[in-house]
C-alpha positions as CSV (number, residue, x, y, z in Angstrom):
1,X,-119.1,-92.4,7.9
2,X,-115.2,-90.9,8.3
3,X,-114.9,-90.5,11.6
4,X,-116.9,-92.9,14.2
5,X,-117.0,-94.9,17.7
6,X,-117.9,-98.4,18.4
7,X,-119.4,-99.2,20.9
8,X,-118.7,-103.1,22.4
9,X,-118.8,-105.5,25.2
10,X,-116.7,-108.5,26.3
11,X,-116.4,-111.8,28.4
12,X,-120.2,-111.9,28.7
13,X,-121.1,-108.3,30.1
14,X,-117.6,-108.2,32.1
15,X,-116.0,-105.5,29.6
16,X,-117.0,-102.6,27.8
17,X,-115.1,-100.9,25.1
18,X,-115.2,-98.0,23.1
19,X,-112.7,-97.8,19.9
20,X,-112.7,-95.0,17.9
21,X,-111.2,-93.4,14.7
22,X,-110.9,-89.3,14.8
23,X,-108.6,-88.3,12.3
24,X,-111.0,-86.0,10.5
25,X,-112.2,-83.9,13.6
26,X,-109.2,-83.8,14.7
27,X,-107.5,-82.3,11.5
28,X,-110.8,-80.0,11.5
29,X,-109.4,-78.5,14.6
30,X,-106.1,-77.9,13.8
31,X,-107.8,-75.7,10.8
32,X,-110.0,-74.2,12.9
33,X,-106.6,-72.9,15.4
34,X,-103.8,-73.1,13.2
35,X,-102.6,-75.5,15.8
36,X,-98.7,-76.8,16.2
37,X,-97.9,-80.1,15.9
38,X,-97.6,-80.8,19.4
39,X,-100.4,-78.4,20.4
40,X,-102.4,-80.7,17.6
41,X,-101.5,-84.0,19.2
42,X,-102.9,-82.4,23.3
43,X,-106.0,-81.1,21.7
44,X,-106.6,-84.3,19.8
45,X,-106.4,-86.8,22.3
46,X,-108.4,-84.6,24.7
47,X,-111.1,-84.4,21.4
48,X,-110.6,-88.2,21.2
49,X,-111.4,-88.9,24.3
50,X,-114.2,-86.7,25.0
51,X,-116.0,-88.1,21.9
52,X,-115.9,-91.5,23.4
53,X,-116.9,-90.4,26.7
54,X,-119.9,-88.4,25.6
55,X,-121.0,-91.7,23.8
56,X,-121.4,-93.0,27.6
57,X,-124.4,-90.4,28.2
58,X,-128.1,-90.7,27.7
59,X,-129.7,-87.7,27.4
60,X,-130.3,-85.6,24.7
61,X,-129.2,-82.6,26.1
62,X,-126.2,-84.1,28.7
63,X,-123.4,-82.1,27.8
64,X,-119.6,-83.2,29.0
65,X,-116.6,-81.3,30.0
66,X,-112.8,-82.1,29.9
67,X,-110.5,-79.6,30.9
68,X,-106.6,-80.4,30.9
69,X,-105.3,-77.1,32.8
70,X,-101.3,-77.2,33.4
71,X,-98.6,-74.8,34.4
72,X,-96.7,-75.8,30.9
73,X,-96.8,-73.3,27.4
74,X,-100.1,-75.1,26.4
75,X,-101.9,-73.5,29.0
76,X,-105.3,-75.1,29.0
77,X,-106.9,-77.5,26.8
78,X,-110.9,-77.5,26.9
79,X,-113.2,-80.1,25.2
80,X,-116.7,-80.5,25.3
81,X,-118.9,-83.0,24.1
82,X,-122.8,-84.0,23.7
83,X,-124.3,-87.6,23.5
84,X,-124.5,-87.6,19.9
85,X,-120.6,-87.2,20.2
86,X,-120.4,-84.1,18.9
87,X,-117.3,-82.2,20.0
88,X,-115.6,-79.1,19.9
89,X,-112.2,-77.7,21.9
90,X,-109.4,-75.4,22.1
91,X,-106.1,-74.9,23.4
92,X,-104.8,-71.7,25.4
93,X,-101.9,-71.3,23.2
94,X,-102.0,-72.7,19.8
95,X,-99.1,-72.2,18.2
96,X,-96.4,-73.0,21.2
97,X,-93.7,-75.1,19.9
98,X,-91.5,-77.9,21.5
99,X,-88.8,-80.4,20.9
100,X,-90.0,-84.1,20.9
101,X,-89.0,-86.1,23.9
102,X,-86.7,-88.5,24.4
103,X,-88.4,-91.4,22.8
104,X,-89.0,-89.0,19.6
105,X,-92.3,-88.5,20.3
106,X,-94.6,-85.6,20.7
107,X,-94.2,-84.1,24.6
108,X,-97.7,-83.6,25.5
109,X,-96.6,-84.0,29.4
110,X,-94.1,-81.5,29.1
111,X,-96.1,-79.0,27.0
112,X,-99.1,-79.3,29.5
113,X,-96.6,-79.3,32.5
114,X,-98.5,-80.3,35.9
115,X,-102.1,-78.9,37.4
116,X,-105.3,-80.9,37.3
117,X,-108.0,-82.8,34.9
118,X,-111.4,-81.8,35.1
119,X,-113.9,-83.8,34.2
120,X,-117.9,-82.2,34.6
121,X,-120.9,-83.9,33.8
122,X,-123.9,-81.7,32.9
123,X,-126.7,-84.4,33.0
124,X,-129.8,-82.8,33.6
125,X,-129.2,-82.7,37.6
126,X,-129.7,-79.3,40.0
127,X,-125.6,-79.4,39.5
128,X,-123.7,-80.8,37.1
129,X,-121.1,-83.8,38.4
130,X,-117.7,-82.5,38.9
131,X,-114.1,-84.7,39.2
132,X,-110.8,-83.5,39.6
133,X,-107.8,-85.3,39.8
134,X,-104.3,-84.1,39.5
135,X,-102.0,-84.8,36.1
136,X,-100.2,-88.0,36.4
137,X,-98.0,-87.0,33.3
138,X,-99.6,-84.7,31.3
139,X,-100.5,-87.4,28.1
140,X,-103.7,-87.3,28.5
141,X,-104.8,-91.1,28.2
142,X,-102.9,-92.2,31.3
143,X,-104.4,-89.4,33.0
144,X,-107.5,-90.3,32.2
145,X,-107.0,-93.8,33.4
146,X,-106.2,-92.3,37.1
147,X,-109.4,-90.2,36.7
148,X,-111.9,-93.3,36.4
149,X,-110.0,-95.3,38.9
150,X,-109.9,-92.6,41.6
151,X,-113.5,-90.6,40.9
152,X,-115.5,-93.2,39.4
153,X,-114.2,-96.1,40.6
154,X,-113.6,-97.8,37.5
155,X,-110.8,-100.1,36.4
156,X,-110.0,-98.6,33.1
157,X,-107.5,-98.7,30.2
158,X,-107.2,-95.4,28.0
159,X,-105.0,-95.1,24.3
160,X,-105.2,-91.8,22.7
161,X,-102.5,-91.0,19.7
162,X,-102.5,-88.9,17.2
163,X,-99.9,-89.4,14.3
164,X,-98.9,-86.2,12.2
165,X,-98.0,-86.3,8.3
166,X,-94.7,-84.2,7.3
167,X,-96.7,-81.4,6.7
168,X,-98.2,-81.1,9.8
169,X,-101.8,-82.1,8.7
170,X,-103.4,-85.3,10.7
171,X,-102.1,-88.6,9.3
172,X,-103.8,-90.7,12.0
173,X,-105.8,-90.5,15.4
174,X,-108.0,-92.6,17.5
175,X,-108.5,-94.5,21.0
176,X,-110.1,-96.6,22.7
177,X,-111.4,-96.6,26.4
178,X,-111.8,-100.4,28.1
179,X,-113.4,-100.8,30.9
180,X,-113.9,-103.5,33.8
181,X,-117.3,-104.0,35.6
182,X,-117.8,-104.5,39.4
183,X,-118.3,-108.0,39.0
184,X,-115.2,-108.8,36.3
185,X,-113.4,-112.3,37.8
186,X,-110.0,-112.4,38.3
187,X,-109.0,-114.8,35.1
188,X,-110.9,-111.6,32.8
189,X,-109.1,-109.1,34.4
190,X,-105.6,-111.0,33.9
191,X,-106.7,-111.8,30.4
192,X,-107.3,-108.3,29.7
193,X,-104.0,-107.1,31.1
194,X,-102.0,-109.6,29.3
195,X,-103.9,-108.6,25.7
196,X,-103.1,-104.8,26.0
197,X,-100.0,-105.3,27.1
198,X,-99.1,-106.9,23.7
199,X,-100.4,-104.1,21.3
200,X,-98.5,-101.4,20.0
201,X,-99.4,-97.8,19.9
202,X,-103.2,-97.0,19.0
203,X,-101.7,-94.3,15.8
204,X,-99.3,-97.7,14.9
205,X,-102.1,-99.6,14.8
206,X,-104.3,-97.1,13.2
207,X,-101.4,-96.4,10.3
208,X,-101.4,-100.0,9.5
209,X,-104.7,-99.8,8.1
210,X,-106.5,-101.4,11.2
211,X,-110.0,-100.2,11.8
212,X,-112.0,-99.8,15.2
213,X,-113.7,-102.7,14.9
214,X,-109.8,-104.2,14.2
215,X,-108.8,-102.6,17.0
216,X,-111.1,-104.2,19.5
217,X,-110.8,-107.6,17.7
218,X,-106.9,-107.9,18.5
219,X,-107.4,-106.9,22.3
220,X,-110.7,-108.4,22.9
221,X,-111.2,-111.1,20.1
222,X,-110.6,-114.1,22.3
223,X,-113.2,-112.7,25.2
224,X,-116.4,-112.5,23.3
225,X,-116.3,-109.5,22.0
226,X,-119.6,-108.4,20.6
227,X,-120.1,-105.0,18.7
228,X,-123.2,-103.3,19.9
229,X,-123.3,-99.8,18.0
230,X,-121.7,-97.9,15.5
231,X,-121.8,-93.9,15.7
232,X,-120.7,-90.7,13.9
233,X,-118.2,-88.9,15.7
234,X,-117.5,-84.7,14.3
235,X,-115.9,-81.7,15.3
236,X,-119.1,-79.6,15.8
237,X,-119.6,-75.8,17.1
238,X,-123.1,-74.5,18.2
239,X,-121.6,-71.2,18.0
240,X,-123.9,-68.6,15.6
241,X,-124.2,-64.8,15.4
242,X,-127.5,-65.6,17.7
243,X,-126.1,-66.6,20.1
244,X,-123.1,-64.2,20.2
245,X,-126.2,-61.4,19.8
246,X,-128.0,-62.7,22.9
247,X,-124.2,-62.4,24.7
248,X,-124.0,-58.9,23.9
249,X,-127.1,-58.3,25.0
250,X,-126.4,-59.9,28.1
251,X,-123.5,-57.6,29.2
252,X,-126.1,-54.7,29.9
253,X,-127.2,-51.5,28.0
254,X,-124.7,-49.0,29.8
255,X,-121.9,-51.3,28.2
256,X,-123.4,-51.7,24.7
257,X,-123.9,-47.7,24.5
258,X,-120.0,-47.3,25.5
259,X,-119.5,-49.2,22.7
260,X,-121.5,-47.7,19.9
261,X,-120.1,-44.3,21.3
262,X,-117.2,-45.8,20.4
263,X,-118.1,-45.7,16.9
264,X,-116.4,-48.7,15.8
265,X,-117.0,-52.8,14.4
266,X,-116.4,-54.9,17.2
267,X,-115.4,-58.5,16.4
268,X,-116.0,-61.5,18.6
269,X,-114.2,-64.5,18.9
270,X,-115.8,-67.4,19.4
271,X,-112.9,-70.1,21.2
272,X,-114.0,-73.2,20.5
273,X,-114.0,-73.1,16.3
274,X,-112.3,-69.7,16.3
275,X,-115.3,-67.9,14.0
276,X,-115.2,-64.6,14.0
277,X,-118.4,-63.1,14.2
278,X,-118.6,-58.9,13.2
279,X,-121.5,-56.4,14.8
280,X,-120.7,-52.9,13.3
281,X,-122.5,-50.1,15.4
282,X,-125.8,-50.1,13.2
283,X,-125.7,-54.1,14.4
284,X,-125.2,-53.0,18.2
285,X,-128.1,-50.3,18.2
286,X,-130.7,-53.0,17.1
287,X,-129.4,-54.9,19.9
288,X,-129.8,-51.8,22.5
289,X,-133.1,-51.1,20.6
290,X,-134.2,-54.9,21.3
291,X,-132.8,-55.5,24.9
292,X,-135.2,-55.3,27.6
């Protein structure tokens, strides 16, 4: 497999890790938007992430949420993810453009600006979980961090990179999300903060040839790590002229007949893998003729 997520645990049950490598999906969506670079690198890491955290989930059918939603040029950034870490996303505004920051880097924070994460949790429940926090910075990762410290309660690391080639195709991306259980003792948790603060960026690491498995094994190698699963990760739509149809149909017969009075094509858009999907008026009379 390209792209994938290991799955791992540490210092006997007292961590758990997830590593991953998304360069692929992640260069699928730029494709799929016509993304710029630094539009690319806030999409990427919110993919990155989401993939890892819909590895967390059970179910079949539990679907998760992340939505990035700032007052900067971005706009918002949406992600969604299954349990088979299938994931798909967009950004409001694609093609916005921006100088790099002061450290030369991409400016996610100032591209996203400030507003609020969402994170919502559609597990099968009457109502799906929902968590809000505000943006810390705007990166993504370290905003994440906050979230699972201040909704879930859980002490947690977060790297999310992505590294761009000259040509603005995806060189590199990947992450990893380490967490602390309740009962953790105090000489884990120091060892853990002492390894991660040693490593260098997740897309440095990743562009020196390091794998996932690597990855884990320089932060967590000397705490028992154990690898416990290795899964596929894709960019993946669900979208299909079916489902747009059964849209249409859902808007009402009054509205459908304004539009075939219209006489023209209508196109729909679908925003999470841009498709396009065409109904000319023929298309939207069978609909009429088939809605109840």
């Amino acid at each position: 497999m390209s792209d994938y997520i290991i799955r791992a645990t540490a210092a006997d049950g007292m961590i758990r890790a997830f590593a991953t490598t998304t360069c692929d999906l992640v260069e699928i969506a730029r494709q799929s938007h016509n993304t710029s670079p630094v539009a690319t690198a806030a999409l990427g890491r919110l993919l990155t992430a989401g993939a890892m955290m819909g590895a967390t989930m059970k179910g079949e059918k539990d679907l998760l949420t992340l939505i990035a939603k700032g007052d900067g040029p971005l706009g918002s950034i949406t992600v969604t993810a299954d349990s088979s870490s299938n994931v798909k996303g967009y950004v409001n505004n694609p093609s916005f453009v921006n100088p790099p920051n002061f450290f030369g880097k991409f400016d996610v924070g100032g591209a996203i600006g400030n507003g609020t994460l969402t994170v919502i949790k559609d597990i099968g429940l009457k109502e799906p979980y929902s968590g809000q926090v505000g943006l810390i910075t705007g990166e993504i990762a370290e905003d994440l961090t906050y979230y699972f410290a201040t909704s879930e309660q859980i002490p947690t690391s977060v790297a999310l990179g992505v590294l761009m080639n000259k040509d603005n195709t995806v060189r590199q991306a990947g992450g990893f999300i380490i967490q602390l259980m309740p009962f953790a003792e105090d000489d884990v948790i120091d060892k853990l903060e002492e390894n991660i603060k040693n490593i260098s960026s997740i897309t440095s690491l990743l562009d020196e040839g390091l794998t996932p498995e690597d990855i884990l094994e320089k932060v967590l190698g000397d705490m028992n790590l154990k690898i416990n699963e290795k899964l596929p990760t894709t960019f993946k739509c669900d979208c299909s002229k079916e489902r747009v149809t059964k849209a249409i149909t859902s808007i009402g017969k009054k509205d459908i007949t304004e539009i075939i009075d219209d006489g023209k094509d209508i196109e729909v858009n679908c925003h999470f893998c841009n498709t396009n999907y065409v109904f000319s008026v023929d298309d939207l009379k069978d609909i009429l003729n088939h809605s109840k």
